[in-house]
N, C-alpha and C positions, 0 to 999 in steps of 0.2 A: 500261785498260778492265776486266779481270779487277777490279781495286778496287773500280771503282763496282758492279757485277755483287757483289760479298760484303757490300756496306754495306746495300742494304738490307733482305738474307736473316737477317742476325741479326737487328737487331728484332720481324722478324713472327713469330720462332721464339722468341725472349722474351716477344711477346705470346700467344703458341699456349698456352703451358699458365700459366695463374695458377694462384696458390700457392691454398690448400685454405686454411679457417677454422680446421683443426688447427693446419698448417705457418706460419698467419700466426699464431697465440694462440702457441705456443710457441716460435716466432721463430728457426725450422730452416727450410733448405730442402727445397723440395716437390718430389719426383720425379717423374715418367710412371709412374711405377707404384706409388706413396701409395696405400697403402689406404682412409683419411679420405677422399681426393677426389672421389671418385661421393656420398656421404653428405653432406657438409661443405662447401659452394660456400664461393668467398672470400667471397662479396658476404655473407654469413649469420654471422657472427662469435660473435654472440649465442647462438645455436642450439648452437654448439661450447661456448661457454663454460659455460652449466648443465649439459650434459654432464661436461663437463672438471672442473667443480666438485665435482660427485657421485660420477662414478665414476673419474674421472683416466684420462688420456689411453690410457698403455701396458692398461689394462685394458679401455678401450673397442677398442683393436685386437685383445688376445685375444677377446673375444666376440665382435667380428666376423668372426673368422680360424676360428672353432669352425665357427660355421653355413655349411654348404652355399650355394654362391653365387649362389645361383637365389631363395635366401631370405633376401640378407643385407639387401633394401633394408629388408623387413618386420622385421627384428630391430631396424636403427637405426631405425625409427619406435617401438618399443617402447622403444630404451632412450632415447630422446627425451622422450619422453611419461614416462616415468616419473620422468627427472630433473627434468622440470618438475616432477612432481606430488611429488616430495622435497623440492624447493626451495621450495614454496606448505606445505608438510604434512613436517617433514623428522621425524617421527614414524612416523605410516602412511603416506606417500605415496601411490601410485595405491588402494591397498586402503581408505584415507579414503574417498576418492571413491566407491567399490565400495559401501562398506558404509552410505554415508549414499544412494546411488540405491536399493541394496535396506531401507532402512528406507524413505524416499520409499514403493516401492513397496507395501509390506506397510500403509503406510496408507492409499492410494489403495482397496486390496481390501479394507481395513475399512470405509472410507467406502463404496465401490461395495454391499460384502454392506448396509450399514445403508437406502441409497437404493434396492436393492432389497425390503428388510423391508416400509421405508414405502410403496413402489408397491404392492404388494400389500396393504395394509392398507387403504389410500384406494380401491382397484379395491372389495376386500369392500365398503365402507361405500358406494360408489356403486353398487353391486349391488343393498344392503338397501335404497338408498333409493329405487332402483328399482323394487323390486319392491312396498313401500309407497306407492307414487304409484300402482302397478297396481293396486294394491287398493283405494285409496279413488276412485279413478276409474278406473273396470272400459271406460268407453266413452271413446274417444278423445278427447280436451278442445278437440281445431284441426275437429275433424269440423266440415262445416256443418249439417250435418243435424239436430244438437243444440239449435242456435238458432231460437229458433218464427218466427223473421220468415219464416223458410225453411219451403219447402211440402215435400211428400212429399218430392219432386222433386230436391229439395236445392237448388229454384233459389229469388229471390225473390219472395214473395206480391206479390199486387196494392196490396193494404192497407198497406201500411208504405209504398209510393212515395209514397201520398198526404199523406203527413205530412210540412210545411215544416220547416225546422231553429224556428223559432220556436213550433209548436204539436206537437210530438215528445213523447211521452207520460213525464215522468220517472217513472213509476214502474213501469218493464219489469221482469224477471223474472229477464234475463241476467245472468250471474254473469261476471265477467272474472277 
């Protein structure tokens, strides 16, 4: 009975720790205490290899081994990110990308300073045209009061009811 009792305890302890995307690219066994393995799932292969391509493997341990362990998940997302962007750019890598978001931006703030020039150019020029409508019609143009159908009152005369659409005076005075 002790037999069947050990046969099934080794499997689930061969299943307990899968080998890291390190230990499986470079085709070493993966210990409980791999450093790669918190950064490096098996299932992630890829992720190690542009790494591994960039910066080679024993170098990505020393930088990880440098930073403080509270900080090392933030450094392999950097040197992650960077290997990519060496692999895409193997010239500037991440500083590519750097320098083309800050030229992006630096035209966005030209364009923004130009589309603010022209608001304010269009506000002036609807200001003057403003203020040229006030002047050549000093009295309110919607008023009703302006229109002679309209009595003191501002309400309408007697006189104008009496006119059908067909005997309606064409030759009124009103200016539209």
């Amino acid at each position: 009975m002790e037999k069947s009792n050990m046969a099934p305890q080794a499997p689930s302890r061969a299943r307990a720790h899968q080998p890291c995307a390190a230990c499986k690219m470079l085709r070493r066994r993966c210990d409980g205490d791999c450093i790669l393995a918190p950064y490096f799932p098996g299932h992630d292969v890829q992720k190690f290899a542009g790494v591994h391509k960039v910066f080679g493997a024993s170098n990505v341990i020393k930088m990880i081994q440098m930073v403080e362990e509270s900080k090392r998940e933030d450094a392999v997302k950097a040197i992650i990110y960077e290997a990519t962007a060496r692999l895409r750019d193997p010239v500037y890598g991440s500083a590519g990308a750097i320098f083309h978001l800050q030229k992006v931006i630096q035209e966005l703030k030209t364009e923004l300073d130009l589309i603010r020039t022209q608001t304010r150019v269009l506000q002036e020029q609807r200001n003057q045209l403003l203020g040229i409508l006030k002047n050549v019609h000093p009295i309110d143009p919607v008023s009703p009061m302006d229109f002679p159908a309209f009595g003191a009152a501002g309400f309408l005369s007697n006189d104008i009811l009496y006119y059908g659409p067909s005997t309606f005076p064409l030759d009124c005075d009103w200016t539209l």
